[in-house]
C-alpha positions in Angstrom: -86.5 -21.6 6.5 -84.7 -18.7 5.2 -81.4 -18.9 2.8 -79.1 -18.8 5.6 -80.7 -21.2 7.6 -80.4 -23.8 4.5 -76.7 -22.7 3.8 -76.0 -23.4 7.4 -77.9 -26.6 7.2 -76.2 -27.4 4.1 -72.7 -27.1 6.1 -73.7 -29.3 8.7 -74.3 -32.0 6.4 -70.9 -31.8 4.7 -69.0 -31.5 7.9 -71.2 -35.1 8.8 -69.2 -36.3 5.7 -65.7 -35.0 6.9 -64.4 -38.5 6.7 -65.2 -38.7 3.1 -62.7 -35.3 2.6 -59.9 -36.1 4.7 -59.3 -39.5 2.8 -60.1 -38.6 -0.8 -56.9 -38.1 -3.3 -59.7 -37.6 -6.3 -63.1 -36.0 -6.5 -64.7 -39.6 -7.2 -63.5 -40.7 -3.9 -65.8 -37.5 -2.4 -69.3 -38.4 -1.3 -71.7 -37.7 -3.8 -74.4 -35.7 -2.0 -71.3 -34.2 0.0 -69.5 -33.1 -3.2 -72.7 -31.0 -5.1 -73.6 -29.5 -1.6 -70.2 -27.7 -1.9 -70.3 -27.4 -6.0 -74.2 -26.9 -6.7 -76.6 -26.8 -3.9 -74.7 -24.0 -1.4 -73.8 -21.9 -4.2 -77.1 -21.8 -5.8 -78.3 -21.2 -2.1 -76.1 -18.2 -1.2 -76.5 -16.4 -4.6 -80.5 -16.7 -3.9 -79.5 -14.8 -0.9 -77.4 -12.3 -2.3 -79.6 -11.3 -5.1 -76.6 -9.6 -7.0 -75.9 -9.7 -10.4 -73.2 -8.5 -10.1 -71.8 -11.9 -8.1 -70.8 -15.1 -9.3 -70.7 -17.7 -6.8 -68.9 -21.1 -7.3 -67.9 -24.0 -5.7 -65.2 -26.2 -6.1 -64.2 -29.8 -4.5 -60.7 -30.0 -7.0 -60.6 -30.9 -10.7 -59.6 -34.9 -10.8 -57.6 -34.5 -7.8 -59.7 -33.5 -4.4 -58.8 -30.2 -3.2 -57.5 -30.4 0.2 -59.6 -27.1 0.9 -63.1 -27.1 -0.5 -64.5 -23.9 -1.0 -67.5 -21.7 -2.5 -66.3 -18.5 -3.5 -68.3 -14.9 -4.2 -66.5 -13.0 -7.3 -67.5 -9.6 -8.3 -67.8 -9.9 -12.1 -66.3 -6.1 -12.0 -63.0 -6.9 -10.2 -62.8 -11.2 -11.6 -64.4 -13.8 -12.4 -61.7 -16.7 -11.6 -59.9 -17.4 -8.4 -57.2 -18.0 -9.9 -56.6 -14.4 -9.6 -58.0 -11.2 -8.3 -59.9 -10.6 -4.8 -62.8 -12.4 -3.7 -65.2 -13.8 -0.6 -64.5 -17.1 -0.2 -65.9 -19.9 2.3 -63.0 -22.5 3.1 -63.0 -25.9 4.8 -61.0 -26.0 8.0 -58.5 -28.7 7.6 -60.6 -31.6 9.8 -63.6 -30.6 7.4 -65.5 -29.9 10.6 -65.6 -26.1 10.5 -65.9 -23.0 7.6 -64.4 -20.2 7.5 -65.6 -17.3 5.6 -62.3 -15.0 4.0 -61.6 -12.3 1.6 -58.7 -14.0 -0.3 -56.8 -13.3 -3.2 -56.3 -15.7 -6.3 -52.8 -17.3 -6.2 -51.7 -18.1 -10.2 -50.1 -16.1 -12.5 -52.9 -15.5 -15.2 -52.5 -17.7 -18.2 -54.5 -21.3 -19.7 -51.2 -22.6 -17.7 -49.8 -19.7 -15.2 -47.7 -20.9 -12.2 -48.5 -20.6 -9.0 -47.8 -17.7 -7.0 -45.2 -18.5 -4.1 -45.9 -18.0 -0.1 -43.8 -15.0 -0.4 -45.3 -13.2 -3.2 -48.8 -14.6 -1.4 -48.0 -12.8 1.4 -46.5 -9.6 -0.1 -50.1 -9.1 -2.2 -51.7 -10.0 1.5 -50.3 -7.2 3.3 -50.5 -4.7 0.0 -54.6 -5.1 0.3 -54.5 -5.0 4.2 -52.7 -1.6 3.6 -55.2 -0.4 1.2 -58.2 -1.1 3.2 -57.1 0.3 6.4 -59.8 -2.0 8.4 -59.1 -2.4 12.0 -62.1 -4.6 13.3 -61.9 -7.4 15.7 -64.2 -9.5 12.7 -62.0 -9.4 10.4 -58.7 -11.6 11.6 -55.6 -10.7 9.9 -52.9 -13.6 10.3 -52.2 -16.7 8.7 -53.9 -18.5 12.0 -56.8 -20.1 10.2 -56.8 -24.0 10.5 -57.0 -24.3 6.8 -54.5 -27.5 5.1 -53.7 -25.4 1.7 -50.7 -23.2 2.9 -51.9 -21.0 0.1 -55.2 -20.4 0.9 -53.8 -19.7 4.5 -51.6 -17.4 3.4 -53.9 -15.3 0.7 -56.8 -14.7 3.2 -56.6 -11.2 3.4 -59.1 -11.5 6.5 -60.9 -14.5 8.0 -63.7 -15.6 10.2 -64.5 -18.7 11.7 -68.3 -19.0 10.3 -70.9 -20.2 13.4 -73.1 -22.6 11.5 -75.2 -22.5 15.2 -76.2 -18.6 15.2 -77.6 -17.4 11.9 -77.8 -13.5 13.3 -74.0 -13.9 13.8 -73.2 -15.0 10.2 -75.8 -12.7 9.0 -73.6 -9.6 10.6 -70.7 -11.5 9.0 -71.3 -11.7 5.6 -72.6 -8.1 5.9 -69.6 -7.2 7.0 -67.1 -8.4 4.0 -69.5 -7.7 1.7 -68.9 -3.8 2.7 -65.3 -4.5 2.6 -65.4 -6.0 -0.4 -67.7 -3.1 -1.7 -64.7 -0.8 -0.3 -62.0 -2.5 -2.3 -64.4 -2.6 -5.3 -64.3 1.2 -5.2 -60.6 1.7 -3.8 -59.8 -0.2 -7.3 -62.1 2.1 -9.6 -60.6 5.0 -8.3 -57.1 3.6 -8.6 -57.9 2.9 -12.1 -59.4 6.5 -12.9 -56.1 7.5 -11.2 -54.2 6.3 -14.0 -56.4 7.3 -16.7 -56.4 10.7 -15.2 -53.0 10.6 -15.4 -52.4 9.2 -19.1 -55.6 11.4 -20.3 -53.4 14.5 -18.4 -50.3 14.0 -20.8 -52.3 13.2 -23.7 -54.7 16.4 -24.1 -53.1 19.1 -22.1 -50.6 21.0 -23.8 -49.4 23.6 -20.6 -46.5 25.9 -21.4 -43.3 24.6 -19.1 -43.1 28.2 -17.2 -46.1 27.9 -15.5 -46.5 24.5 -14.3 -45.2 25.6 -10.8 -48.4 27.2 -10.8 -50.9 24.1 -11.7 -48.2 21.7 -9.3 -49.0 24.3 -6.4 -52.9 24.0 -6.9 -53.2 20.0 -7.9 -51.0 19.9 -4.7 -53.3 22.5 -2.8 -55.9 24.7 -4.0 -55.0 27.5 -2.0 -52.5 30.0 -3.6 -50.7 33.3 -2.5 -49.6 35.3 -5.5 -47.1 37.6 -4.2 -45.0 40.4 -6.2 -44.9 44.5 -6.8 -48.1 46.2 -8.3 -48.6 45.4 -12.1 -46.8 42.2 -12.2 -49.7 40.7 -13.3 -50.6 38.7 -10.4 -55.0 38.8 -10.7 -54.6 38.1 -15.0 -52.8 35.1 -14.1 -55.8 33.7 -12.6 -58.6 34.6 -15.1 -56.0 33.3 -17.4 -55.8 29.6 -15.3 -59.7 30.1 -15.7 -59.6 30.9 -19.4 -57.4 27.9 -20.3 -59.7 25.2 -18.8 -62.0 25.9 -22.0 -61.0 24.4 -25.8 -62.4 26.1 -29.1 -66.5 25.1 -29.3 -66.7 25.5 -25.6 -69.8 28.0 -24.8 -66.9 29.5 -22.4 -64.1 29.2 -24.9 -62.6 32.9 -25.2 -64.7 34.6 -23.1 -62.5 37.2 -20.7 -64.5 36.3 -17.3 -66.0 32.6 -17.7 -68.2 31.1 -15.0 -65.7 29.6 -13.8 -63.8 32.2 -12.5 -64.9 35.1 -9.8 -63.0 37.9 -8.7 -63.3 39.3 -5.3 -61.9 42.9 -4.1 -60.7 42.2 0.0 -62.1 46.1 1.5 -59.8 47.3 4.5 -62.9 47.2 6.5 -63.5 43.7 6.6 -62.6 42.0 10.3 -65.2 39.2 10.0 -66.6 36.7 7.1 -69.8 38.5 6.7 -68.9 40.4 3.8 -67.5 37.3 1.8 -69.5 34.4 3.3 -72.5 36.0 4.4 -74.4 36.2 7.7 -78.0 35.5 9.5 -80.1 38.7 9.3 -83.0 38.6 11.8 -85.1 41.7 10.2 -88.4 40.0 9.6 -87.6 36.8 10.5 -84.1 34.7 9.7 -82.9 35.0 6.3 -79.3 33.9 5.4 -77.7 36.7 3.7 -75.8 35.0 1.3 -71.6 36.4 0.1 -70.2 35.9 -3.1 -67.5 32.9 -1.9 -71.0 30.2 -1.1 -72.8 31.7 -4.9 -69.1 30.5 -6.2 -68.6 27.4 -4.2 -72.3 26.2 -4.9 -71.3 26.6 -8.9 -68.5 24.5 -8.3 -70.3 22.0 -6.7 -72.9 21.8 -9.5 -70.2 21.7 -12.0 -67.6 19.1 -10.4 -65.1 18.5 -13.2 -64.4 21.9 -14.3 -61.7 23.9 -11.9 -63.2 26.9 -10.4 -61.0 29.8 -9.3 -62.2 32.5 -7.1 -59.4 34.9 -7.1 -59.2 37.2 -3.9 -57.7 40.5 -5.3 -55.2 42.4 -2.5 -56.1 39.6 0.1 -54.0 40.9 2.5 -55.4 44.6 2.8 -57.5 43.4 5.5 -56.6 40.5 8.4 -57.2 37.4 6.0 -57.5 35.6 9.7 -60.6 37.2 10.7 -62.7 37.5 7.4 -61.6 34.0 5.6 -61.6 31.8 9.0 -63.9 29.5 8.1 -61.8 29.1 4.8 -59.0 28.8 6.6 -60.1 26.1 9.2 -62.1 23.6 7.0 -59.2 23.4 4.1 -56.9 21.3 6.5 -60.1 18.6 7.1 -59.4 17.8 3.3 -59.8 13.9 3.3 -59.4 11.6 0.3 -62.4 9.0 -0.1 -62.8 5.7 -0.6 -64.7 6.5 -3.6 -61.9 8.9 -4.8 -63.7 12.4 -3.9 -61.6 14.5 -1.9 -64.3 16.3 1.2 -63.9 18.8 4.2 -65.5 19.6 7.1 -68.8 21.5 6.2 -67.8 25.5 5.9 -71.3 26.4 7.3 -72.2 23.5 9.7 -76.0 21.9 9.2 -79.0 23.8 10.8 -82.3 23.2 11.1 -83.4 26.6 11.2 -84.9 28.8 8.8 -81.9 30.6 8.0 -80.1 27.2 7.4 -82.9 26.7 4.6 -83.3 29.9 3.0 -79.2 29.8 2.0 -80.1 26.2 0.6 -83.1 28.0 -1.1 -81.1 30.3 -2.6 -77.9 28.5 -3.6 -79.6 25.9 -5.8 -82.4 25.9 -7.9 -82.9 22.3 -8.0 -85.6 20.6 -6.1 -83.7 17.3 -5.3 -80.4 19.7 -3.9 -82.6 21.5 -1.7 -84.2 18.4 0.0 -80.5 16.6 -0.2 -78.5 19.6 1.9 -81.7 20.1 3.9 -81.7 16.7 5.3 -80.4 15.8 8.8 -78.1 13.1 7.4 -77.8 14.6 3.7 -75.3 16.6 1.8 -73.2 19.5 3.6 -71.7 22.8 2.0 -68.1 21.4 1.8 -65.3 22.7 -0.3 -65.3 20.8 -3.4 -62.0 19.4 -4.9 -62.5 21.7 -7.8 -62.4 25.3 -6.3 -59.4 26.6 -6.3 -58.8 29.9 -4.1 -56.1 32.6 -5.2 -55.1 35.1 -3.3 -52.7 38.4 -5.3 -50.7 40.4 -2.3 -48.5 43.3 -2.4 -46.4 44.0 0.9 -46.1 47.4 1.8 -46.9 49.6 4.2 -50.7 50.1 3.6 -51.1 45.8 4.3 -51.6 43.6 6.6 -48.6 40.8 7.3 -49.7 37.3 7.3 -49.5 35.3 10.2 -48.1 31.4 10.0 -51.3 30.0 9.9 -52.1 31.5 6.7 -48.7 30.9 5.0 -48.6 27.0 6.5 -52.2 26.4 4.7 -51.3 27.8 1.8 -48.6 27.2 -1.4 -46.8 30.8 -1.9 -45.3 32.1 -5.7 -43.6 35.5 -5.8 -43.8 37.1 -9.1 -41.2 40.2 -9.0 -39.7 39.3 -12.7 -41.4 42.2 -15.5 -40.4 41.3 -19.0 -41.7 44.9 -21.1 -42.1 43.1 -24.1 -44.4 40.6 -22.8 -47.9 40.6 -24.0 -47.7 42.8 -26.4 -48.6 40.6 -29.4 -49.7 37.4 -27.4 -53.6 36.4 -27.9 -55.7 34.1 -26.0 -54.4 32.5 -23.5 -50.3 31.8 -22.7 -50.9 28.9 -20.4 -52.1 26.6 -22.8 -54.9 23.9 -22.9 -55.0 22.8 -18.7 -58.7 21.3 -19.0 -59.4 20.1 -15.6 -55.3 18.4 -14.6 -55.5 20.1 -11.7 -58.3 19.0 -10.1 -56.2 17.0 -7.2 -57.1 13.7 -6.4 -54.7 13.0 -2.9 -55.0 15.0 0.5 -52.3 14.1 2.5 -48.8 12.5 2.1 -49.8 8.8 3.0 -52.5 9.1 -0.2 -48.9 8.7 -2.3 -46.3 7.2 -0.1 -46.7 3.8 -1.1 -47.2 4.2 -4.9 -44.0 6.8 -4.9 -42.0 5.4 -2.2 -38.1 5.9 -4.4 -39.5 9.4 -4.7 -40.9 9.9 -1.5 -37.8 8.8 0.5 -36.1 10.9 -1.5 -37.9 14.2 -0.5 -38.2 12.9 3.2 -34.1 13.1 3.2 -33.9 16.5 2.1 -36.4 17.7 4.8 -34.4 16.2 7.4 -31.8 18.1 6.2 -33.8 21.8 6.3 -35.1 20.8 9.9 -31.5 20.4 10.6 -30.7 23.8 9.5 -34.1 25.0 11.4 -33.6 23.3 14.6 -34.1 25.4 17.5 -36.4 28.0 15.4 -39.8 28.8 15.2 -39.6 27.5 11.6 -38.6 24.3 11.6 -41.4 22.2 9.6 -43.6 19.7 10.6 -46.5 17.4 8.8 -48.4 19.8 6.6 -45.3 20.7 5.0 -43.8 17.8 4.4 -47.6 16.3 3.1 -47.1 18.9 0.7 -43.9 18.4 -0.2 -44.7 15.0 -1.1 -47.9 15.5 -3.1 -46.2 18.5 -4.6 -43.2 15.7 -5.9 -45.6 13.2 -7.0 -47.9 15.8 -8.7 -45.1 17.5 -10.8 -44.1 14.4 -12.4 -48.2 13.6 -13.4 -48.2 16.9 -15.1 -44.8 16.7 -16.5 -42.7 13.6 -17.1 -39.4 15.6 -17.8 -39.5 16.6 -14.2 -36.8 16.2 -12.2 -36.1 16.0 -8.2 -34.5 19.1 -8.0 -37.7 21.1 -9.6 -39.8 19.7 -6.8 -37.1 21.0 -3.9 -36.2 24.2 -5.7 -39.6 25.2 -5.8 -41.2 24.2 -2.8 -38.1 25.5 -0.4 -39.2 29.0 -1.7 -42.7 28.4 -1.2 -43.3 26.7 1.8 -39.5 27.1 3.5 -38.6 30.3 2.9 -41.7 32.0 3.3 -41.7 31.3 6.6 -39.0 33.0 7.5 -38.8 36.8 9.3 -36.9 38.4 11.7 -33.3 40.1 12.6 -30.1 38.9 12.3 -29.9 37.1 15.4 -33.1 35.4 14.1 -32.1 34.9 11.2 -29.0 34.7 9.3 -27.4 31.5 10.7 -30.6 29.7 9.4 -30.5 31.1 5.7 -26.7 31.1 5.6 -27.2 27.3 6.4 -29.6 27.0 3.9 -27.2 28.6 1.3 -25.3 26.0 2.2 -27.6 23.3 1.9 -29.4 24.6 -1.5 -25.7 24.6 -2.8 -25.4 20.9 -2.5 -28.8 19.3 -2.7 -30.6 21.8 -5.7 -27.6 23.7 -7.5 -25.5 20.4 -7.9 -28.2 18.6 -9.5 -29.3 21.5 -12.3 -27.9 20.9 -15.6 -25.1 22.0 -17.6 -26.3 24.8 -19.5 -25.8 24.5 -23.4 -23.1 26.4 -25.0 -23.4 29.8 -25.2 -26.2 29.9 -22.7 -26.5 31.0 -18.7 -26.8 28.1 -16.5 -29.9 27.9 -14.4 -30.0 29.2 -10.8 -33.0 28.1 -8.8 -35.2 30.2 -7.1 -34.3 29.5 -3.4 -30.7 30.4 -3.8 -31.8 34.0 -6.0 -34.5 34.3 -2.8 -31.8 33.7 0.0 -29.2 35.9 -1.4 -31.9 39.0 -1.6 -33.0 38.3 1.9 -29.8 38.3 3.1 -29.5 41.3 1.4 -31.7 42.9 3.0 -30.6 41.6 6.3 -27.4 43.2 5.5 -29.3 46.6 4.7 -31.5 47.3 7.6 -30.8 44.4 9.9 -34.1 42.9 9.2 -35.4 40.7 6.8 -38.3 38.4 5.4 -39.7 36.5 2.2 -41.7 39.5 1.1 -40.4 41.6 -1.3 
C-alpha cells in the first residue's frame, strides 16, 4: 500500500468517527485514535509522500476548544510556517465530518503572540488579490465560497478548493499535483514580487543618473527599442556608447573603456532590403552552414551575460527600409511576455530547426558544451530576445532616407534631439549620464504587469488618453493598446527611477514620443487634430508645470514646443510631420 492509499485509508477512519467531531466543544471530547489520525498519523503520512524539505505539514483538531474544521495543512517554509498567516495547501473537514476537501487557503490573523482575526471582508479582499495573481482558469480548482466547510473563515480564505475522492487514488494523485504547481507558481510570483522591490530600493540607492537624461533610461526600461531622431552631429550614436559606458563603476574590467562589450555599433547600407546582412542567412555551398550577422553574435552575448544592459546601436537606421531588413526584430518584440518567474521572453527570432544549419549557428554562437545541447534540444532553449538588449536606432530625415512606416514607430519609443549647446563637451570626462548599472533592465511587458500595484496612477494616465483619442477620433492616429501599455509602464517606470517625478513628466514626454510622432499629412489631415491637441496639452501638461523660481523661465514641455513647429510648418508648405 502506497502513501496515498494509507492517507486515504486514514480519512475513512476519521469520517467513521464523524459523530465524535460534530459533538465535541474540546479536544478531550475528540476520539482518541480519531484526533492523532488528523494531528500525527496523516501528516507524518503525507510528508512521507511529499518528500520535500522544504514542507511542513501539520495537523490540528483545535487548542482546548475543538476546531469546528479539522485540518492538516502543507506550508512552504519559504513563504510561512504558521496558518495563521501566509498561503498554504490545506485539507479541511466538510462540516458533517464525512468528506475532505483539499484548498489553497490563506492564514486569517493579524501576525502577533495575540493578533486579531482577520474579518470576512478583508478574508475575501486577500481571496480575490491571489486569484488575480495566479490567473488559473481550471475546472479543478473551484473558486467560490461553495465548499460545505462550518468555519465561515476557512470558507471564505480558500483561494481554490476540491472535494478530495478518498475512493480513486489516481484522482487525488492528479489533485495534489495540481496545487502543488500552483502553489509552486505563487512561490515564485512572490520571489519575483520581492526582487521587484529590491530592484527598486537597490535602483535609488546606487544609481546616481543625471535628471536630463532619464527620459532616455524611462523610454528603454519601458521598451528596449529606441528611435533617436535629430540633425546630423547632434550627438545621437555617442549617446548610446555613452548608456553603454555608464553601466560600468571604477574596478570594472570595462570601466572606461570607449566601446565595452556591451555595446555594438551597426552601420544600416542603402542596399539592405532583407535581414541577411544583419541577422544572417543559410548558405548551401558545401553543405548548410548558417552564416551568422552581427545582431545574433550580440544577442548571444547578452544572453550569456543577463544582468548587464546590452545596446546594439543601429547607426542611420532609416537609410534603408528598416521593415524589410529588421522584420524579424520587428515581429518578435511585441511577443514580449512577463514570467511567472519574473523573466521577461519573446517568441524565438530564428525559430528551432533540426537541420544542420540550425546547429552550426548554435555551434558558433556559444562555446559552451551544455548551451549547445540546451538550444539544440527539441524542447530546450530558443534564441529569444533577452530583457537586457536594448536596440537604438540614430535617424536623420532628409531626402537621401527612408520614412518609417507605423509599424516601426508603434513598436518603438521615439526622442528627437534637435537642441546643440556649443559649449557642451568641451571639458566634460567620462561619462555625463552617470552610474545607470543595470536600472533599466525592465521587468513588466504589458500594462496589466502594473495596473493593479499602480492603479491611482494608472487611472490617471487612462483619463488623459481618453482625452487624445478624443482629439484623434476619426483619424488614422487615434491609439489603441500598445500605446496605452506603454504609456502606463512608461508612468510607473519613471517614478522607480526617479521619485521626484511627477504626472505631467510621464504625459509631456510620451505625447511627443508615442502621439505626436505618429502624426503626417496636409492640413486637411491635420491641423484640426494638433490644434486640438494644443488645446488639450494647454490644460492637462502646461497647467500642472511649476512656477518657475524668480528670475528664471518657466518650463514649457516638449509637446507644446513640438506642436507649435509642426504647425509651423503646416503653415509653410501646407504639409507637415514629427520629423524635423
Amino acid at each position: 500500500m502506497n502513501s496515498l492509499q494509507k492517507i486515504n485509508n486514514s480519512f475513512k477512519r476519521c469520517f467513521d468517527k464523524a459523530i465524535s467531531f460534530k459533538y465535541a466543544t474540546t479536544t478531550s471530547d475528540i476520539d482518541k485514535e480519531a484526533s492523532d489520525l488528523i494531528t500525527k498519523t496523516i501528516p507524518r503520512e503525507l510528508a512521507s509522500y511529499l518528500n520535500n524539505n522544504d514542507y511542513i505539514v501539520n495537523g490540528s483538531v483545535g487548542k482546548g476548544l475543538a476546531t469546528r474544521s479539522p485540518w492538516i495543512a502543507i506550508l512552504d517554509k519559504n513563504i510561512t510556517t504558521s496558518t495563521r498567516e501566509g498561503v498554504y495547501i490545506v485539507f479541511l473537514f466538510s462540516s458533517d465530518y464525512k468528506h475532505v476537501y483539499l484548498a489553497l487557503s490563506q492564514g486569517t490573523t493579524v501576525p502577533g503572540q495575540f493578533g486579531p482575526r482577520l474579518g470576512k471582508k478583508e478574508i475575501a479582499n486577500n481571496t480575490k488579490i491571489v486569484r488575480d495573481l495566479l490567473k488559473i482558469n481550471n475546472p479543478i480548482l473551484k473558486a467560490d465560497s461553495n465548499a460545505d466547510i462550518a468555519d465561515v473563515r476557512y470558507k471564505t480564505g480558500a483561494i481554490y478548493y476540491t472535494l478530495w475522492n478518498v475512493d480513486d487514488d489516481t484522482f487525488c494523485e492528479k489533485v495534489l499535483s495540481l496545487y502543488l504547481d500552483t502553489y509552486q507558481k505563487y512561490k515564485e510570483l512572490m520571489m519575483f514580487l520581492k526582487s521587484t522591490k529590491e530592484k527598486t530600493i537597490s535602483i535609488k540607492k546606487e544609481s546616481n543618473i543625471v535628471p536630463k537624461f532619464l527620459p532616455y533610461l524611462t523610454a528603454l526600461r519601458t521598451k528596449p527599442f529606441m528611435l533617436l531622431a535629430g540633425i546630423s552631429g547632434t550627438g545621437k550614436s555617442r549617446i548610446v556608447r555613452e548608456l553603454a559606458k555608464a553601466c560600468w563603476q571604477e574596478g570594472d574590467e570595462e570601466y572606461g573603456k570607449n566601446c565595452p562589450k556591451n555595446f555594438c555599433m551597426v552601420q544600416v547600407k542603402p542596399n539592405w532590403h532583407d535581414s541577411s546582412e544583419l541577422i544572417g542567412y543559410v548558405s548551401r555551398i558545401n553543405g548548410e552552414k548558417y552564416v551568422v550577422g552581427p545582431f545574433l553574435r550580440f544577442l548571444a552575448k547578452a544572453i550569456k551575460d543577463e544582468n548587464t544592459p546590452y545596446f546594439l546601436c543601429l547607426d542611420e537606421m532609416n537609410l534603408a527600409p528598416v521593415e524589410q531588413y529588421f522584420a524579424e526584430y520587428l515581429s518578435v518584440i511585441e511577443s514580449r511576455k512577463l514570467n511567472a518567474d519574473g523573466s521577461i521572453t519573446t517568441d524565438p527570432i530564428i525559430p528551432f530547426e533540426d537541420t544542420e544549419a540550425y546547429g552550426t549557428l548554435i555551434d558558433q554562437l556559444f562555446d559552451n558544451e551544455a548551451d549547445r545541447i540546451a538550444y539544440k534540444s527539441k524542447d530546450g532553449k530558443r534564441l529569444t530576445i533577452p530583457q537586457n538588449l536594448f536596440v537604438v536606432g540614430t535617424v536623420n530625415m532628409d531626402e537621401t532616407t527612408f520614412s518609417f512606416s507605423r509599424k516601426v514607430l508603434d513598436r518603438a519609443m521615439t526622442i528627437e534631439m534637435n537642441e546643440v549647446n556649443l559649449y557642451g563637451g568641451l571639458t566634460d570626462e567620462g561619462s555625463e549620464i552617470g552610474y545607470i548599472g543595470n536600472c533599466i533592465i525592465g521587468d513588466t511587458a504589458e500594462g496589466k504587469d502594473v495596473y493593479a500595484d499602480n492603479k491611482k496612477l494608472c487611472d490617471q494616465v487612462l483619463a488623459y488618453l481618453e482625452k487624445v483619442n478624443a482629439k484623434l477620433e476619426g483619424t488614422p492616429f487615434k491609439i489603441a493598446y500598445r500605446t496605452r501599455n506603454e504609456f502606463l509602464l512608461y508612468a510607473v517606470n519613471r517614478q522607480l527611477l526617479d521619485k521626484d517625478s511627477q504626472l505631467w513628466h510621464t504625459l509631456d514626454e510620451m505625447t511627443s514620443m508615442k502621439i505626436l510622432s505618429r502624426i503626417e499629412g496636409d492640413s486637411e489631415r491635420t491641423k484640426t487634430v494638433l490644434e486640438g491637441l494644443k488645446a488639450l496639452v494647454e490644460n492637462e501638461i502646461n497647467k500642472a508645470i511649476p512656477e518657475a523660481e524668480e528670475g528664471k523661465e518657466k518650463l514649457k514641455s516638449i509637446t507644446d514646443t513640438k506642436i507649435e513647429e509642426m504647425l509651423g510648418k503646416l503653415k509653410v508648405s501646407g504639409y507637415t510631420s514629427y520629423w524635423a
